[in-house]
N, C-alpha and C positions, 0 to 999 in steps of 0.2 A: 585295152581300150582307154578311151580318155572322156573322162566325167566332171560334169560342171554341177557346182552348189550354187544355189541362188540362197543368199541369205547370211545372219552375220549373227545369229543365239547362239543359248545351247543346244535348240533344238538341231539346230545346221550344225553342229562339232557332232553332236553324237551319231548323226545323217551319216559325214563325213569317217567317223570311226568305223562304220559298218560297213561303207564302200571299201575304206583301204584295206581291211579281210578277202576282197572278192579277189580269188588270183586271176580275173578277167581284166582288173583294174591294174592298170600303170601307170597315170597321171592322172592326180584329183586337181582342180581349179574349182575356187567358192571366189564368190562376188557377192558381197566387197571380203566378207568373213571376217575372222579375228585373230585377235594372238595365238587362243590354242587351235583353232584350224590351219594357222600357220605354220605347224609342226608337222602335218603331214598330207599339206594340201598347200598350194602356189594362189596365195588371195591374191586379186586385183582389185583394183581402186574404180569399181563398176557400182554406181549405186544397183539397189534390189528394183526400181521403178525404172529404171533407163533401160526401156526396155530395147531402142536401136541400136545401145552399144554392148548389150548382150549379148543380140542376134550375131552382131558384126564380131566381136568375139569369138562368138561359135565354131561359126564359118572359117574363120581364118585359121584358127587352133584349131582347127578338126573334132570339133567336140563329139562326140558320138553318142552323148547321153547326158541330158540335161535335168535335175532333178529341183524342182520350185521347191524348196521349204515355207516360205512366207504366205501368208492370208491376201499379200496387200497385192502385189505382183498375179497372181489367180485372177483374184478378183477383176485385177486391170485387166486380165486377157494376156499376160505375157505367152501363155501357151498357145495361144490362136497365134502369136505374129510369130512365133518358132516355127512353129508345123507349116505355117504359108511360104517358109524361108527353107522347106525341106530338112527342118531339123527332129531330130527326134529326144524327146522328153517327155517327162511324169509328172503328170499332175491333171485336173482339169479344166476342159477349156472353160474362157469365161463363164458359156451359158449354161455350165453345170456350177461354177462354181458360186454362182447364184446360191446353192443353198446354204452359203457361210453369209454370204455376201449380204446377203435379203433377208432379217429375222422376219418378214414380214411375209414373202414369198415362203421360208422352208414349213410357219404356220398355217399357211393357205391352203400348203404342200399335204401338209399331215391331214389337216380335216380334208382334204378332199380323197383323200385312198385311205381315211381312217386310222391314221397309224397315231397308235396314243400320245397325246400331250394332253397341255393343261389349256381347261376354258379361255378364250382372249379375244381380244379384238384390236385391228389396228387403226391406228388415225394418224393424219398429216395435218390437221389442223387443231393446235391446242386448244381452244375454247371447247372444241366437241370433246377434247379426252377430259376436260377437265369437270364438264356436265355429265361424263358418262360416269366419272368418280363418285357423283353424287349417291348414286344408286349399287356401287360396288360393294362388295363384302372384303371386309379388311385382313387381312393386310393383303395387299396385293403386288405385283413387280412389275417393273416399267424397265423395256426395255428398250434403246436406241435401236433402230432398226438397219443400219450400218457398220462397219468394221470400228472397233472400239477398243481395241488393243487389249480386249478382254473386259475392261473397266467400264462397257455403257448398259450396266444394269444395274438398279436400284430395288432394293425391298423395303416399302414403304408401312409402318405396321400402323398407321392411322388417317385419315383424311387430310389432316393437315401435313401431313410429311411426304401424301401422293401429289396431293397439289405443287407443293413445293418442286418436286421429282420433275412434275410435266413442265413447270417453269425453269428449271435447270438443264434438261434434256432440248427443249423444242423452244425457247426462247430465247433463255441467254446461252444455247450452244457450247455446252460446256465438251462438249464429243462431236464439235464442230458439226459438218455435212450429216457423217452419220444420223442428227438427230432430229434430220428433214420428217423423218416420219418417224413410228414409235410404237410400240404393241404391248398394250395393259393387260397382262394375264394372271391368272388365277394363284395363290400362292400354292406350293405343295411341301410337304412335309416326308422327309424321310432319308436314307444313305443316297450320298451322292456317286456314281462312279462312273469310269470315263474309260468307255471300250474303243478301240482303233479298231481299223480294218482296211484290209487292201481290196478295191474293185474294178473290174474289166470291163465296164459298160454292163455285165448279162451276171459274173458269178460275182460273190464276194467271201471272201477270207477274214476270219474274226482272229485277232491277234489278241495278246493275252492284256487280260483288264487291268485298270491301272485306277489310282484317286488324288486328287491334286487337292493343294490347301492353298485358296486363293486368298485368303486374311493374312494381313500384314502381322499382325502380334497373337501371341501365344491365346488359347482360346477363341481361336477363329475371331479374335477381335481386331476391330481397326481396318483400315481401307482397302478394297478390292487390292490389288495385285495382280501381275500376270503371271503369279504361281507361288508361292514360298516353299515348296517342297512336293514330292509324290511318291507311292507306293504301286508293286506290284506282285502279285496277284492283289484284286479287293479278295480279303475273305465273303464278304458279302454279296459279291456275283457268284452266286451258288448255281448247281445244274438246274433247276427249276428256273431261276432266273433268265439263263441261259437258252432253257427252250424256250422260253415264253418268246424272248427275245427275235430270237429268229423265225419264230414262228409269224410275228408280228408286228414287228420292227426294223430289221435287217435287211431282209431280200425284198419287205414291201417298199422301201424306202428304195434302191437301186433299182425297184421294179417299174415306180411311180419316175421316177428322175426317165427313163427309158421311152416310160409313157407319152411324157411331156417333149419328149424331142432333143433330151441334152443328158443324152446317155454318160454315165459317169466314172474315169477313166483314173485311177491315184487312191487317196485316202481320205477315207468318210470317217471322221469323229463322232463317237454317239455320245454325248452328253446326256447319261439318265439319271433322273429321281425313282429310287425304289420305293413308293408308296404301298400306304395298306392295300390300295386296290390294283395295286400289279407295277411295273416298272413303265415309267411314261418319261417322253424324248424332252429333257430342257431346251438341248439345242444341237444344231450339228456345225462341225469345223468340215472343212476342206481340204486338210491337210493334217501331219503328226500334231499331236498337241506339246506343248513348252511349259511345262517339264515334264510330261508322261512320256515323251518318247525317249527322255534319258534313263528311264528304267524298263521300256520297253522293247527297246530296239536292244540292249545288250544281253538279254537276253533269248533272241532269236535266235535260230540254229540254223536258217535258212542264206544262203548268198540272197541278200537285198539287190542287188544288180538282177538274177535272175527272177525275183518279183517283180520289179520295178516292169522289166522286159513283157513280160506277162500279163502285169496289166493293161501295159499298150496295146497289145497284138491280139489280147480278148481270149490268151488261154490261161486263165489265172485256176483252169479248174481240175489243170497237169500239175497242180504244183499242192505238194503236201506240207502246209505250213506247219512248222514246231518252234516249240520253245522250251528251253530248259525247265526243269521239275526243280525251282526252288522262287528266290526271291530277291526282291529289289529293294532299295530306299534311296532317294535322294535329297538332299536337305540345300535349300538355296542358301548361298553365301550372299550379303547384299550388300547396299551401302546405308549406313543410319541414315535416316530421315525418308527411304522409299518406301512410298510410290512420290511425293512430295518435294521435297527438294533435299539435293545431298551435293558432296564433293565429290570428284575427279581427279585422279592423276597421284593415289598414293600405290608405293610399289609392294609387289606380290610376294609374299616369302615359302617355300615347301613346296611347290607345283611338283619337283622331281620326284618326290616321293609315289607319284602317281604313276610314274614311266614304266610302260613295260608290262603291266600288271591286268589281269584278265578279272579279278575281284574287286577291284577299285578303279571309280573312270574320275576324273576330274574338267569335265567341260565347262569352256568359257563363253559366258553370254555376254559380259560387257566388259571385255579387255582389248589391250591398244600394245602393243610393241613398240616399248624406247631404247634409245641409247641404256640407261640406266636399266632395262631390265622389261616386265609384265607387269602396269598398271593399272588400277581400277579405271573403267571408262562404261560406268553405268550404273544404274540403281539396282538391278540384278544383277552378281559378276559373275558369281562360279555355280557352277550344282555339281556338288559333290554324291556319290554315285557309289554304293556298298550293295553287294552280293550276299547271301547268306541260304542255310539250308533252308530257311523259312522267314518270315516276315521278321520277326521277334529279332536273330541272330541280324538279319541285313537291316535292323534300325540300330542295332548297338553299334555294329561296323562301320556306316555309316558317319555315326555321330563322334565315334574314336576319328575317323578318318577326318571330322572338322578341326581335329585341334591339330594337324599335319600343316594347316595355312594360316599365315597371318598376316592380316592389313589394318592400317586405321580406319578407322570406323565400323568396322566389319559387323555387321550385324545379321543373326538368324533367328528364326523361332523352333523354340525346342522343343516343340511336340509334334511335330510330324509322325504319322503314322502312329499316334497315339491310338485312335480309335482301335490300331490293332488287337491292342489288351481286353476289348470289350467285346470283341465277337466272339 
């Protein structure tokens, strides 16, 4: 069959890696994708929002299976105009994917079927969020109520830094549209961890937990990100977490989306805080998250083709998800001066060392194909990707496996999956 990637990360290469395993699979296509999707998939020069010369795409190449990696495309609806074009693809239509889409709607979402989160409240008009600060208990988070490339939440740890926040968000538009409206919620305190899952509108499948480091410098310091590195398994989703979880979280969440009329068809990101008084929902994605799915997804045991199928068709509950009994780490490669501003266009050294290899993945998030060779062409470039029997051994592999590549400027933070040593 022939399969199309929407999307151009690392999340879409390592998407891409798990398709070309599927002996169902014969011909991958990603749009627009990158230099290492280029190695075992046929990119096109399709933006991820163009969404008529996707469809037309499609159509014409026979695509038989079309897989949305991106937030932005979802949100737009690219899955509604596929499926009206008789195409078949994974992901959710737009009016599920509202729950990425809307911090405002998946908060509504929660207090109205109960599913834990943090106290909040939302406002489209600054003056009220900024009289409603008066009376908040500190510190509190603001969050853009729009897609934000990750980067439209703020933790404000005193009055004057929240105000500031609702003046950077909702006036001077620093996260653009997204910060039309906005949701001031309650701080929480505890282990972060970031579970996936695959859902059929009715069943869902919990895939193995993962933890991302979205601070730019060593010590979770320095500016959001849209990831410096991630681990898998968290030690810290332990079983008790796990039932809770599902007890109270999981099937209510796909039960409630069902509720509302926009039953939910692909992949439900849980963004949780493990608090003292039990695990409650930060946020939810719509899709693999960037970088969890590059330690997630390679370790799966399952054909992704035959999930993907399954969630469509609403039997996701024949299918017995596994994942290997060990471990992941990936450590982003990036360019000095990200999230902020950096150079382009220096070239890639080591990528080979990666070929071939089932314990080491090297996926590119912001690379370009020249004459000369693989260039940097982003503030994120590589996430590099180490196996191991347990966390411990696939952070040392890992961090071995960094010094395999080398570019100017290249910069990472070196403690990812530190918190390991502490559980």
């Amino acid at each position: 069959m022939k399969v199309l990637i929407v999307g151009s990360g690392g999340r879409e290469h390592a998407i891409a890696a798990s398709v070309a395993k599927s002996p169902k699979v014969d011909k991958i296509y990603c749009a627009p994708g990158n230099a290492g999707i280029g190695q075992i998939a046929e990119c096109v020069p399709i933006g991820a929002m163009e969404f008529d010369k996707i469809v037309s795409f499609a159509k014409e190449h026979a695509v038989d299976l079309t897989i949305v990696g991106m937030d932005d495309p979802l949100v737009g609806g690219l899955v509604d105009e596929m499926e009206a074009a008789g195409l078949r693809v994974f992901g959710p239509r737009k009016n599920a994917a509202i729950l990425e889409g809307s911090k405002a709607f998946s908060k509504d979402l929660m207090k109205k079927y109960n599913i834990p989160t943090a106290a909040y409240e939302n406002f489209d008009d600054p003056q009220a969020a900024l009289a409603y600060l008066e009376t908040a208990k500190m510190p509190v988070v603001l969050k853009a109520d729009g897609l934000a490339l990750g980067k439209g939440v703020l933790i404000c740890q005193n009055l004057e830094e929240a105000k500031e926040g609702v003046r950077t968000i909702m006036e001077d538009k620093k996260f653009g549209a997204a910060g039309n409206r906005m949701v001031i919620e309650e701080f929480m305190t505890g282990r972060e961890v970031s579970v996936l899952s695959f859902v059929d509108g009715r069943t869902i499948k919990i895939m193995s937990s993962a933890q991302d480091h979205k601070r730019a410098q060593d010590g979770d310091r320095g500016l959001n990100t849209g990831g410096m590195g991630t681990f898998s398994p968290s030690p810290f989703y332990t079983e008790e977490v796990d039932a809770f979880c599902k007890e109270h979280i999981y099937q209510a969440t796909v039960d409630a989306m069902a509720a509302e009329g926009r039953p939910f068809h692909g992949v439900i990101f849980f963004g949780l805080m493990l608090t003292q008084d039990g695990p409650r929902v930060l946020e939810y994605n719509a899709r693999f998250g960037d970088p969890e799915a590059q330690v997630v997804l390679p370790r799966m045991k399952n054909d992704i083709i035959e999930v993907a199928e399954a969630c469509i068709d609403g039997t996701l509950d024949q299918i017995d998800l596994q994942f290997e009994d060990n471990a992941a780490v990936c450590v982003v490669l990036a360019s000095e001066g990200y999230p902020v501003s950096y150079e382009k266009g220096f070239l890639i050294n080591g990528l080979e060392r990666f070929v071939g290899s089932d314990e080491y993945y090297c996926f590119h998030a912001g690379t370009k194909q020249t004459e000369q060779g693989i260039v940097t062409n982003g503030g994120r470039v590589l996430g590099v990707t180490a196996k191991g029997k347990d966390l411990k051994e696939a952070r040392a592999n890992a961090y071995e496996a960094t010094k395999w590549i080398s570019f100017d400027n290249k910069y990472m933070r070196n403690d990812i999956g530190k918190a390991i040593d502490e559980a």
